[in-house]
C-alpha positions in Angstrom: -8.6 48.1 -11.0 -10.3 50.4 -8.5 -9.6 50.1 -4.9 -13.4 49.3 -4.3 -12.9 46.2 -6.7 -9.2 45.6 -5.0 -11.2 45.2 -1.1 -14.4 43.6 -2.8 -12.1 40.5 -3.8 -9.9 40.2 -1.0 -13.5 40.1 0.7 -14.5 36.9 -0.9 -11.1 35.1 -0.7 -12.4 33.7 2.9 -15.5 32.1 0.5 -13.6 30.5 -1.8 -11.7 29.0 0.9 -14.9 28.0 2.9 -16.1 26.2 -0.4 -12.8 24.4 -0.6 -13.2 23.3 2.9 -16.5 21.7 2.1 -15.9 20.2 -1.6 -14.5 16.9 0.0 -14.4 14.9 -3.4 -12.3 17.6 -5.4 -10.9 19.9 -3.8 -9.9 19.0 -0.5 -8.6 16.6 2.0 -11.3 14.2 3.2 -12.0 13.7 7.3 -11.4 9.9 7.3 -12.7 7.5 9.4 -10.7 7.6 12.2 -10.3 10.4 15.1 -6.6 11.1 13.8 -7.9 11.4 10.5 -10.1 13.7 11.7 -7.5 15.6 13.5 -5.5 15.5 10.3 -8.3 17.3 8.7 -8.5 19.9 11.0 -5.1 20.6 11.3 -5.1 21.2 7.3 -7.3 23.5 7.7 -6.3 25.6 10.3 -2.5 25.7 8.4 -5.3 26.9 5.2 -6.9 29.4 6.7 -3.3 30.9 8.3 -2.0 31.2 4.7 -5.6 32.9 3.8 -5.5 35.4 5.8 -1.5 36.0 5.6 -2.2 36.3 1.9 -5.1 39.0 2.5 -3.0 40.7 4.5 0.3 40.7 2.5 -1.2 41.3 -0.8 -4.0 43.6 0.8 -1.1 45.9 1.7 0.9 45.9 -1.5 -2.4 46.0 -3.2 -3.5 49.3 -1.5 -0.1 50.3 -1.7 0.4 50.2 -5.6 -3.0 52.0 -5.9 -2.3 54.4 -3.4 1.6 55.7 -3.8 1.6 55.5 -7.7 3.5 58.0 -9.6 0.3 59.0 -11.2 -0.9 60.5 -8.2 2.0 62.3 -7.7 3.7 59.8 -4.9 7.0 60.1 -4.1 9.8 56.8 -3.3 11.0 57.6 0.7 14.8 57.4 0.7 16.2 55.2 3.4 18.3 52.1 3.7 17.9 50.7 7.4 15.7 50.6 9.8 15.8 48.4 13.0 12.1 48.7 13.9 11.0 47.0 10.5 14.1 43.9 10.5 12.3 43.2 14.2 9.3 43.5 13.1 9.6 41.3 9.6 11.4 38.4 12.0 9.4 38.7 15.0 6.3 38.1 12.8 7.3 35.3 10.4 8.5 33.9 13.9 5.4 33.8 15.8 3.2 32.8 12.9 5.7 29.5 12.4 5.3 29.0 16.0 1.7 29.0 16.0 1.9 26.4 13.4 4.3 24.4 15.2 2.4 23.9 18.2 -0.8 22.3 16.7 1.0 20.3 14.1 3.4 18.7 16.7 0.7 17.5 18.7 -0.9 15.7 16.0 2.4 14.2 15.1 3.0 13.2 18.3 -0.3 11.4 18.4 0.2 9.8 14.9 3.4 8.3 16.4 1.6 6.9 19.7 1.0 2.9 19.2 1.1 2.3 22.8 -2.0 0.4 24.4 -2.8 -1.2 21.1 -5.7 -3.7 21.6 -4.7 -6.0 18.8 -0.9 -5.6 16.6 -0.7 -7.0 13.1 2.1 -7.8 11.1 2.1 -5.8 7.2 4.9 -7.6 4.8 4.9 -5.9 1.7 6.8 -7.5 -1.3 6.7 -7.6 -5.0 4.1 -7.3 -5.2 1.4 -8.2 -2.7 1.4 -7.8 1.1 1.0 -10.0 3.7 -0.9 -9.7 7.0 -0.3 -11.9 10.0 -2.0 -11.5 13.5 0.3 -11.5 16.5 -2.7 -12.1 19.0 -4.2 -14.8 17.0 -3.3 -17.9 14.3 -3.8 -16.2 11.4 -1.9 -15.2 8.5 -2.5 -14.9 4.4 -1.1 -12.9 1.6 -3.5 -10.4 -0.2 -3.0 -9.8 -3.9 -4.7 -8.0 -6.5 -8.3 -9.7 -8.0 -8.4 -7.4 -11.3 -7.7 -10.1 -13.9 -5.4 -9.8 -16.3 -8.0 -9.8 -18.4 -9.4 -6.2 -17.3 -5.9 -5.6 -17.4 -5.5 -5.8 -20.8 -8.8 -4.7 -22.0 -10.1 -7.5 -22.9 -13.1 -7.5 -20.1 -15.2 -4.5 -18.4 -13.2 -3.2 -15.8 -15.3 -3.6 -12.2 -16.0 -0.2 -10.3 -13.1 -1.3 -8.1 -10.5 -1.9 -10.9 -7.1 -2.1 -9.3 -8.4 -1.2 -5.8 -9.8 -4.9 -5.1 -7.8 -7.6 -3.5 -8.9 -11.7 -2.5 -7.9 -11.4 0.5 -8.4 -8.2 2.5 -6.8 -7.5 5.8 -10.2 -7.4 8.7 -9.7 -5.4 11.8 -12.4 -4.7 14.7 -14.5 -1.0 14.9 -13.4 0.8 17.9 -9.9 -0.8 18.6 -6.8 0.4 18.6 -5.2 -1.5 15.9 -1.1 -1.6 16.1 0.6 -2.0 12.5 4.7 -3.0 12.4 5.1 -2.9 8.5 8.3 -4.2 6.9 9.5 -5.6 3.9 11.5 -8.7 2.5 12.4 -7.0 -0.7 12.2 -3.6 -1.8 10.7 -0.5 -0.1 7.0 -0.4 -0.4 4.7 2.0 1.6 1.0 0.9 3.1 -1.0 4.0 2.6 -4.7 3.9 3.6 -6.3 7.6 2.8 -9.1 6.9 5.3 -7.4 6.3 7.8 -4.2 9.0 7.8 -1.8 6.0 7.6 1.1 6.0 5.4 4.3 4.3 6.0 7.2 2.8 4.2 8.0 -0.9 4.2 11.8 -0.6 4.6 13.5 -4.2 4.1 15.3 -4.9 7.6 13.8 -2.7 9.8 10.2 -2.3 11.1 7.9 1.0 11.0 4.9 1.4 13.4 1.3 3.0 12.8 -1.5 2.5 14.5 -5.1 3.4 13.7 -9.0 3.0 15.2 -11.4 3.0 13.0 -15.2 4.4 14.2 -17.2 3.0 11.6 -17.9 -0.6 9.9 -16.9 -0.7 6.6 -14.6 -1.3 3.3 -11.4 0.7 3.1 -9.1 1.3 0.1 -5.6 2.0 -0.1 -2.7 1.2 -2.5 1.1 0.9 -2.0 2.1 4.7 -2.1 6.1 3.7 -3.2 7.6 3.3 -6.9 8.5 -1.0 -5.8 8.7 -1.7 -9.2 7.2 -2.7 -12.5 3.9 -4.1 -10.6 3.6 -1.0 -8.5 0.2 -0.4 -9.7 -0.9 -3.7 -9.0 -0.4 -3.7 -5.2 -3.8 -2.4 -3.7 -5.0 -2.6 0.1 -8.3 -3.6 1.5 -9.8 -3.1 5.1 -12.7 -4.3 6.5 -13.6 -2.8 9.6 -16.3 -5.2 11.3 -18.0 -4.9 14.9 -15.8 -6.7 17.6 -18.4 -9.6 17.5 -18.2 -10.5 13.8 -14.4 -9.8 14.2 -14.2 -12.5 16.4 -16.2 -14.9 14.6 -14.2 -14.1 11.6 -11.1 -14.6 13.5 -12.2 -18.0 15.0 -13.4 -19.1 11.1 -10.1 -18.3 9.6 -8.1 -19.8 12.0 -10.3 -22.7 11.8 -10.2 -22.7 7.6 -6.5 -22.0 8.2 -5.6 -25.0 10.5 -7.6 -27.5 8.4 -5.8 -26.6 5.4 -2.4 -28.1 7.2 -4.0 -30.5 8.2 -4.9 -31.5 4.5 -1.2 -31.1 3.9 -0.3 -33.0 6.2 -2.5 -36.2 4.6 -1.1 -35.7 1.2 2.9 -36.2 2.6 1.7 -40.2 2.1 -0.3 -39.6 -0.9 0.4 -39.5 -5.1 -1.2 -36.9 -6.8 -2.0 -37.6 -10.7 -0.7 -35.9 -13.3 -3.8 -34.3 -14.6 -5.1 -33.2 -11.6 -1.3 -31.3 -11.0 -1.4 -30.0 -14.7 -4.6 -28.6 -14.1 -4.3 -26.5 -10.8 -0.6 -25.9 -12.1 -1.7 -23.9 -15.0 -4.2 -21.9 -13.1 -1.3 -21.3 -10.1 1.2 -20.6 -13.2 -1.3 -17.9 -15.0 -2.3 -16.0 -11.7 1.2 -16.3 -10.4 3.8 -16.7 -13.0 2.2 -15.7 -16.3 2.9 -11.5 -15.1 6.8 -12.8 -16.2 7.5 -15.2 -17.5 4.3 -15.3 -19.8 1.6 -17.3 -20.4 3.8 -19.3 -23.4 6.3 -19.6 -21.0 9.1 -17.6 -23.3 9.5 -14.8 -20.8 10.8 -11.5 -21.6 14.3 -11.8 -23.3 16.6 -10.3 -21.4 14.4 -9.5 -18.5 12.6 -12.9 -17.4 14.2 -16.1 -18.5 11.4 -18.3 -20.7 11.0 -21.3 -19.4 9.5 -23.3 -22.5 13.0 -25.6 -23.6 14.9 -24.5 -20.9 17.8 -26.0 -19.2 16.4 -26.1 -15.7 12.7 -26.8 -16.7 13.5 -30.0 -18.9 16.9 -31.7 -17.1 16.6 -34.4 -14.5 19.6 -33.3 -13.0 18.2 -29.9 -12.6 15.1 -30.7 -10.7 16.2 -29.7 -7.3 17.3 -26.2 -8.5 14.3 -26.1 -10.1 12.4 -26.8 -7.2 14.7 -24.6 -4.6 14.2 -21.5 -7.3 10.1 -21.8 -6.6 10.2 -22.4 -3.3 13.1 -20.1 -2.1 13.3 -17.6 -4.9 16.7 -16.6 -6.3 19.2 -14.0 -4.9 19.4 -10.6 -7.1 16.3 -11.4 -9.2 12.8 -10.3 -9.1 12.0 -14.2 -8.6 10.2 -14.1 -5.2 9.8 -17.5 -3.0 6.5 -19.2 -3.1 7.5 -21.3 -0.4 5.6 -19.3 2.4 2.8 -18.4 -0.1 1.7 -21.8 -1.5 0.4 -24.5 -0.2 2.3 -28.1 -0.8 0.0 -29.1 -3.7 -0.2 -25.7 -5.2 3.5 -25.6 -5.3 3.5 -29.5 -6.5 1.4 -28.8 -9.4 3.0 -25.6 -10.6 6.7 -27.1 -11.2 4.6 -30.0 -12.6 2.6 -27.7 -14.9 6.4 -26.1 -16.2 8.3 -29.2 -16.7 5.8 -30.6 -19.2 3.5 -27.3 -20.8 5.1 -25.6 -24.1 6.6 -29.3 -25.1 8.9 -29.9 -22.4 7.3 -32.9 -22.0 9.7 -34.6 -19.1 6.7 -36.7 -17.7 8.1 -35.2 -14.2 5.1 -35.5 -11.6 6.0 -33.8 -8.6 4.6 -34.7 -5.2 3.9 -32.6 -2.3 6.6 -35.1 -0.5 9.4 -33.6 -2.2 7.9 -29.7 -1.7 8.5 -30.9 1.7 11.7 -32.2 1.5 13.1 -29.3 0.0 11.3 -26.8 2.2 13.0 -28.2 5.2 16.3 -28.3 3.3 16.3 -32.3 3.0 17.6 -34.7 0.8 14.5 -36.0 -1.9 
């Protein structure tokens, strides 16, 4: 390669870095929605274009160097060991060039790390495998799980554009607010990651991580849980909706609404009897959506992994009912059986211990009543 050719690529190294730059849906990082997103953004490229140039230069000079001193051309190797000039120089250099990294990279840090003067702070739960969201400033609170079926799952339907990145319930903050995040978990360690909006942080069980982000423009916003939780850890997307301050609020008052009527409801069926049918029915779709992931939709479990519950002990035995019940509602201690307690509703968790003591034959005629979901909710006596 002639030293002409040598200069004429080093030349267009800048280029192909400028194309990077501007190939957001390949190539690069993209700017976000948010101002520290933005900052982010620019700060990635600035760290780019340092190692561009520090490349030009370095291999530039050993380039020209190889061409130039070769033995062909009759160069010969100086003979020296030390020199103190040169160990100055190749420190001093490195030192300032770190430096100059540091001080940009710090600031954006710093800022990533600021949740102070937060206009609004929400709650993020994660656990296997779903997250919860509940709004300090308001009465509102719901778990979001994944809406591809199982179906698209296993390939037995089209899979939407969305597939795995869609949720029924996603978390609704206001455009233009400084939104405060405290993100835990009650299990294992997940990590809410949202690309949009330069947020990523781990859901340590125990102790509480804060983010914060504000959002300059209305829309939908995808993110998934960026730590290995477990088997599901595919399944555990994030969805934002970023809505003007006035639909925000209307949304706010119309979910709190929705939310305090649904209590109410459970309130009315304390006195009530619920038929069997009606619990087998909603049981079965609460089992499928909820259970079925385990312990299968025939109820035999994995074998060694997830106890079946078709024939077994606890499913079938009168004098097993209240273990039965406290496993649902409470979850059990060194499994990956989660409590529904805080994530059903009285009749959903009535109908789904209905739907297992008498689906795959178990047949015990047991109809369970919201009543005793109560009773053993608020560690009673049914």
């Amino acid at each position: 390669m002639t030293t002409r050719q040598i200069l004429l690529t080093l030349s267009l190294l800048p280029s192909f870095a400028a194309v990077a730059a501007d190939e957001q849906s390949s190539f690069n990082l993209t700017k976000g929605v948010t101002n520290i997103s933005e900052q982010v953004y620019d700060l990635h490229m600035t760290i780019l274009y340092i190692c561009v140039v520090i490349g030009i230069v370095v291999f530039g000079v050993m380039f020209w160097s190889i061409v130039h001193h070769r033995k062909s051309k009759g160069a010969v190797a100086a003979n020296f060991h030390e020199s103190t000039k040169v160990e100055i120089l190749w420190t001093l250099v490195p030192f300032l060039i770190l430096i100059g990294m540091a001080v940009p990279a710090t600031r954006v840090l710093l800022a990533m790390e600021d949740p102070s003067d937060s206009d609004i702070t929400i709650q993020v739960t994660g656990s296997q495998w779903k997250w919860h969201y509940r709004y300090f400033d308001h009465d509102v609170s719901f778990f979001s799980l994944l809406a591809s079926s199982p179906a698209q799952i296993n390939g037995e339907l089209k899979k939407r554009d969305n597939y795995l990145l869609e949720v029924d319930r996603p978390l609704v903050v206001p455009v233009g607010k400084k939104v405060r995040f405290l993100i835990t978990s009650e299990d294992v360690i997940h990590s809410w990651w949202v690309p949009a909006f330069a947020v990523k942080k781990d859901a340590n069980p125990g102790f509480i991580n804060e983010a914060w982000t504000k959002i300059d423009k209305p829309g939908i916003y995808r993110g998934q849980c960026a730590e290995l939780c477990g088997k599901d850890h595919g399944f555990m997307p994030i969805v934002v909706i970023a809505k003007p301050v006035d639909e925000f609020n209307a949304w706010v008052q119309e979910t709190a609404l929705a939310q305090a009527k649904v209590r109410e409801e459970e309130q009315k069926l304390l006195s009530m009897n619920m038929d069997m049918d009606e619990l087998m029915t909603l049981g079965e779709d609460v089992y499928n959506s909820r259970c079925a992931a385990c312990h299968q939709v025939n109820g035999l479990g994995l074998p060694g992994v997830f106890p079946a519950l078709a024939q077994s002990d606890m499913a079938i035995k009168p004098e097993r009912l209240v273990e039965h019940l406290n496993v649902v509602i409470h979850g059990k201690e060194g499994t990956a059986m989660q409590a529904f307690g805080a994530q059903l509703g009285l009749k959903e968790l009535a109908a789904v211990v209905t739907y297992e003591r008498n689906a795959w034959g178990n047949d015990t005629g047991d109809v369970i009543q919201a009543s005793q979901i109560n009773a053993v909710l608020n560690g009673d006596d049914l």
